[in-house]
C-alpha positions as CSV (number, residue, x, y, z in Angstrom):
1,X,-4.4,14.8,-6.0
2,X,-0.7,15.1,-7.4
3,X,-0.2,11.4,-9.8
4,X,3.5,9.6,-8.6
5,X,6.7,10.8,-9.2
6,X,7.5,10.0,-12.5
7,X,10.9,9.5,-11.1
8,X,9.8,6.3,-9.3
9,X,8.3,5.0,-12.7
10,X,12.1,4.9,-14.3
11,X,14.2,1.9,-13.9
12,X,18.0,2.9,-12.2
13,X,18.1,6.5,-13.2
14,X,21.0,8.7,-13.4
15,X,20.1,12.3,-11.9
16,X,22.4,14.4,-13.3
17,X,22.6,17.8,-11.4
18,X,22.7,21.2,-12.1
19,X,24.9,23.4,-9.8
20,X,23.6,26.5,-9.4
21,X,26.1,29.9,-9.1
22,X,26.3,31.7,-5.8
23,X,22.0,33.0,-5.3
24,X,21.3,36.3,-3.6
25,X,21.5,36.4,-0.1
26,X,24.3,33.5,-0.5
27,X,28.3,35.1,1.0
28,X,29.0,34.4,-2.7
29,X,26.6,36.4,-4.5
30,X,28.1,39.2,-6.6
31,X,25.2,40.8,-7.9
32,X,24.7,39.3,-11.3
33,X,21.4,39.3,-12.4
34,X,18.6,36.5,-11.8
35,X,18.1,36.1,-15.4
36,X,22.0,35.5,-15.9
37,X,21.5,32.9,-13.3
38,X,18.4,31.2,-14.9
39,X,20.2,31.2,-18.7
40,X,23.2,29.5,-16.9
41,X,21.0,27.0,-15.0
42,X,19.1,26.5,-18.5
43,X,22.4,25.6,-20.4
44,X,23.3,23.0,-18.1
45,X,19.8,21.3,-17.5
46,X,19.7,21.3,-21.9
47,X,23.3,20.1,-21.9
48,X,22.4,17.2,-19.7
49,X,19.4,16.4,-22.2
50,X,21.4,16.4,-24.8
51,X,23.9,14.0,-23.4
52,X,20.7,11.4,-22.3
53,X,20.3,12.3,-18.3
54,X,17.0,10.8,-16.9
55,X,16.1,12.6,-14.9
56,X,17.4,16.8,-13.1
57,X,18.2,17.9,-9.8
58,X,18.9,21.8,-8.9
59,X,21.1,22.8,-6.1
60,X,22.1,25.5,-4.6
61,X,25.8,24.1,-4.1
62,X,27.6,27.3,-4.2
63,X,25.8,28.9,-1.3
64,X,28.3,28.0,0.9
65,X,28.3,28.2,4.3
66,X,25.3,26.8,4.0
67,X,22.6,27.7,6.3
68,X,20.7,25.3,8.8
69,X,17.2,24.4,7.5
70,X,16.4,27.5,6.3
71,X,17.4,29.4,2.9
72,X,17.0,33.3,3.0
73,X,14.3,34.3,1.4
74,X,16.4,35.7,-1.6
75,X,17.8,32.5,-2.2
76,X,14.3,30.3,-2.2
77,X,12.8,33.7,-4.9
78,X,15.8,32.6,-6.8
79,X,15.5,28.8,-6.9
80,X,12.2,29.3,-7.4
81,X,12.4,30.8,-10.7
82,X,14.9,28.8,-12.0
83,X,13.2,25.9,-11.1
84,X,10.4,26.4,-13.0
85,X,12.7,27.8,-16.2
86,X,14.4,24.7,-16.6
87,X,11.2,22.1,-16.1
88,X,9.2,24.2,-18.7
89,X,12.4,23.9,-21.0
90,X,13.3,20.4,-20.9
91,X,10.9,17.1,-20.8
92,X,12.5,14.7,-17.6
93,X,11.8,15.0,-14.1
94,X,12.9,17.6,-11.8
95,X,13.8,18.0,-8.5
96,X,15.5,20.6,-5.9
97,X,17.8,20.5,-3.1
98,X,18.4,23.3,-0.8
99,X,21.2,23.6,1.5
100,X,21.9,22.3,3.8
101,X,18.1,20.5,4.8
102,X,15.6,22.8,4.2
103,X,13.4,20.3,3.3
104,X,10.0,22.5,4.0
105,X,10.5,25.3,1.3
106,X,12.1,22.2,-0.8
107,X,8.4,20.3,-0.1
108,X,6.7,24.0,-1.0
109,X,8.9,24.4,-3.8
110,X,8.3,21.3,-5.4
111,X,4.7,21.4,-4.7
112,X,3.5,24.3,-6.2
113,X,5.5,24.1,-9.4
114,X,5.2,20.4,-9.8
115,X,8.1,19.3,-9.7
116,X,9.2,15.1,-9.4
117,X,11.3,15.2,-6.6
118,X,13.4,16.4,-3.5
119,X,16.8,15.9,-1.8
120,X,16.8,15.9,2.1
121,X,20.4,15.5,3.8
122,X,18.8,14.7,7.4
123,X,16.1,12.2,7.6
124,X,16.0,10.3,10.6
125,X,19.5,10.5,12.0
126,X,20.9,13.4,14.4
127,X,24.0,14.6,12.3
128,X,26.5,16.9,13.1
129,X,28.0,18.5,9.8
130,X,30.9,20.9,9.1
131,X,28.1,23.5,9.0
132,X,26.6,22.6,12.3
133,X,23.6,20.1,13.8
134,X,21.2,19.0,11.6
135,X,17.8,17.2,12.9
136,X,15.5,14.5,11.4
137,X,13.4,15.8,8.9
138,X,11.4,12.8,8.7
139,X,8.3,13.7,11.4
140,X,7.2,17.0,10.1
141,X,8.2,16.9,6.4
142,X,5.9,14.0,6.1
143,X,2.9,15.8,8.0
144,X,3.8,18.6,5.4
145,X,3.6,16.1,2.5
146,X,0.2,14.7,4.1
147,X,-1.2,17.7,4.2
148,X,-0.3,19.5,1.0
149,X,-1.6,16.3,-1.0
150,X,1.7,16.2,-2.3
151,X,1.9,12.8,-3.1
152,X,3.6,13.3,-6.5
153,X,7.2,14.2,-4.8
154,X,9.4,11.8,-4.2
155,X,11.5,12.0,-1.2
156,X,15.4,11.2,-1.3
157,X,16.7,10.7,1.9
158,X,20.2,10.8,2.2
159,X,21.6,8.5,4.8
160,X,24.4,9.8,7.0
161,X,25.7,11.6,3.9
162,X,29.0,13.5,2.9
163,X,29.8,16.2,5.5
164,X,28.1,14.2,8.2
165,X,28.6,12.0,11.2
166,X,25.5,10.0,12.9
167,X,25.2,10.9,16.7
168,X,25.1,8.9,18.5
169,X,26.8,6.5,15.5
170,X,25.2,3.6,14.4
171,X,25.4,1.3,11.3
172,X,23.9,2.6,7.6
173,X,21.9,-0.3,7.1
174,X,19.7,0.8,10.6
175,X,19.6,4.4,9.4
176,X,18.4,3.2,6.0
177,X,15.8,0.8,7.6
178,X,14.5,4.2,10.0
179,X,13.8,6.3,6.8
180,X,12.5,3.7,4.7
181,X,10.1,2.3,7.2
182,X,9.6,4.5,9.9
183,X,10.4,7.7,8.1
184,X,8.4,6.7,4.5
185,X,11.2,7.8,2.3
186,X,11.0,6.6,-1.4
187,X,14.5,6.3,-2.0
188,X,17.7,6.1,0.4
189,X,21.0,8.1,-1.0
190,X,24.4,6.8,0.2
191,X,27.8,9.3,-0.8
192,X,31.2,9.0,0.3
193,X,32.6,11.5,2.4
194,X,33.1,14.0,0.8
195,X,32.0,15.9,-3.0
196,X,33.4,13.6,-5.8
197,X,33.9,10.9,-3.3
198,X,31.2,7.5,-3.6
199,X,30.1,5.1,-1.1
200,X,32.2,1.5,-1.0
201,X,30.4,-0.9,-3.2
202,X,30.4,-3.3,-0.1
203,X,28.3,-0.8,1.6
204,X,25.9,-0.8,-1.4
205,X,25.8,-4.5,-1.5
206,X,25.7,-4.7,2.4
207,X,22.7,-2.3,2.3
208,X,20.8,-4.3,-0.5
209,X,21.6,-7.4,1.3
210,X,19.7,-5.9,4.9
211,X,17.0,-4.2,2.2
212,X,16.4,-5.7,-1.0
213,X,12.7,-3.8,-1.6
214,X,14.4,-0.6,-0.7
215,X,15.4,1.8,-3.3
216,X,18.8,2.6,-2.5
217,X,20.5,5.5,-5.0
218,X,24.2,6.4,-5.0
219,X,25.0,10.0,-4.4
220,X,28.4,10.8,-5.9
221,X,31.3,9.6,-7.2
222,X,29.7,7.7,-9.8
223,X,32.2,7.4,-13.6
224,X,31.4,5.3,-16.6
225,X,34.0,2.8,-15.6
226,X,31.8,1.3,-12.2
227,X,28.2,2.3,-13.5
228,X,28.0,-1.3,-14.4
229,X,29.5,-3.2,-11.3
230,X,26.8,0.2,-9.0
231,X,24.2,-0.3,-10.9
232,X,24.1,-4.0,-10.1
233,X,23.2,-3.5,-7.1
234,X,21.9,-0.1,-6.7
235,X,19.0,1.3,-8.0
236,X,20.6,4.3,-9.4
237,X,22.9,7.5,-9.0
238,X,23.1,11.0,-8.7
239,X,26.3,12.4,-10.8
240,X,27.4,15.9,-10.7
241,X,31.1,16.4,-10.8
242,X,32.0,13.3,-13.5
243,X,29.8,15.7,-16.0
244,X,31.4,18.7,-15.7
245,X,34.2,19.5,-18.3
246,X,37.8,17.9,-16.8
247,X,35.4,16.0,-14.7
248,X,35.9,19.6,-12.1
249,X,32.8,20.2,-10.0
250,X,33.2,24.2,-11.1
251,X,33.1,23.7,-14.8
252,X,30.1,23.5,-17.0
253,X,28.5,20.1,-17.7
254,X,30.3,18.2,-21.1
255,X,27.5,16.9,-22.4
256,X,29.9,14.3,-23.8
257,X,30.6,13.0,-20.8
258,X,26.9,12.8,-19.7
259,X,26.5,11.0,-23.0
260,X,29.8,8.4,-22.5
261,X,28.3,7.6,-18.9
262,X,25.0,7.2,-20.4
263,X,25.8,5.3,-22.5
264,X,27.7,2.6,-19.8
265,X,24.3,3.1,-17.5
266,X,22.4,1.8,-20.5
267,X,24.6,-1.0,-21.2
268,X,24.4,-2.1,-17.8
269,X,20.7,-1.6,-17.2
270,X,20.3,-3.7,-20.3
271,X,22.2,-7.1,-18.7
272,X,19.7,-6.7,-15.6
């Protein structure tokens, strides 16, 4: 039996993420070799270490169009192997996400190369994305988790996330409640619109209001200047784009600007 996440055990952590290049059997993928990939994927999960990140997640972000719920099996050989490269080379927790849901080879993934956590777009909400419908994950991923024994991944459910409208709509705060305590998530994610973009702070605070035992992480958007004012209410972030050079979601992560947002995130978690 798999111990708990060691994600869970820290207190308002700031996932940092590392954005993989176009995978094989991605549109994008021009050949260059998988160990070309890993080195690059390696550089940016040690630059986020260097600049202080608590804690890793891996995506497959330039895949696009993304499939529905299922990678090719190119792209999961791939993720696979970098996965495991960067959590034997750096000492925080480490998670995947694989676009656009597919939260089974995600669940695999992390299990067999025990890994802390994964990313799952739709939980418990029927969403329709620019890339098509996406169903709730919720029913069998947690059968999967029950019966793997994989009770050392944390689930991140993202709740009616960027790219996404709810069908038929409904309020935030009832999908969050549905994938807390119907769907057994251990952590809600709430994003703006789109990449870059982060969820109203009302939202947040309406959201901790209707939940206040719910772990509820932001999932982009996030710069030093509002860590402290987010992280007063939430109970963490995921940042990608503020920690790439020129704060541009394409560049390499700065691990100066991991370390100046860092070091804001610490400041505020010290005053709570």
């Amino acid at each position: 039996m798999m111990a708990r996440s060691r994600l869970l055990e820290l207190k308002k952590p700031i996932i940092g993420m590392v954005h993989l290049p176009p995978l094989p059997g991605s549109p994008g993928y021009r050949g260059n070799p998988l160990e070309e990939i890993v080195r690059f994927a390696v550089r940016e999960a040690k630059a986020l270490e260097e600049g202080g990140i608590d804690a890793i997640l891996i995506e497959n972000f330039h895949d696009y169009p993304y499939p529905l719920e299922k990678v090719p099996t190119p792209t999961l050989i791939a993720m696979a192997v970098v996965a495991q490269q960067v959590k034997e080379e750096t000492n925080v927790p480490v998670g995947v996400n694989l676009l656009f849901n597919d939260f089974e080879n995600e669940l695999y993934l992390a299990w067999c190369l025990g890994l802390d956590f994964i990313r799952v777009e739709g939980f418990v909400d029927l969403l329709f994305s620019d890339m098509g419908p996406l169903f709730p994950a919720a029913p069998k991923l947690m059968r999967l988790k029950q019966e793997l024994g994989a009770e050392g991944v944390a689930i991140l459910a993202d709740v009616q996330g960027k790219y996404t409208q709810a069908f038929p709509a409904r309020d935030v705060a009832d999908s969050a409640r549905d994938a807390i305590e119907r769907g057994r998530a251990d952590a809600v994610v709430l994003t703006g619109a789109r990449t870059g973009q982060t969820a109203p702070l009302e939202m947040v605070r309406h959201l901790k209001s209707e939940l206040p035992a719910a772990r509820v992480l932001l999932g982009s958007g996030i710069t030093p200047e509002m860590v402290a004012d987010f992280l007063g209410v939430a109970d963490g972030a995921i940042v990608g784009s503020y920690f790439k050079y020129e704060g541009n979601v394409h560049n390499p992560v700065d691990p100066e600007r991991v370390r100046r947002l860092m070091e804001a995130a610490r400041k505020a978690r010290g005053r709570r």
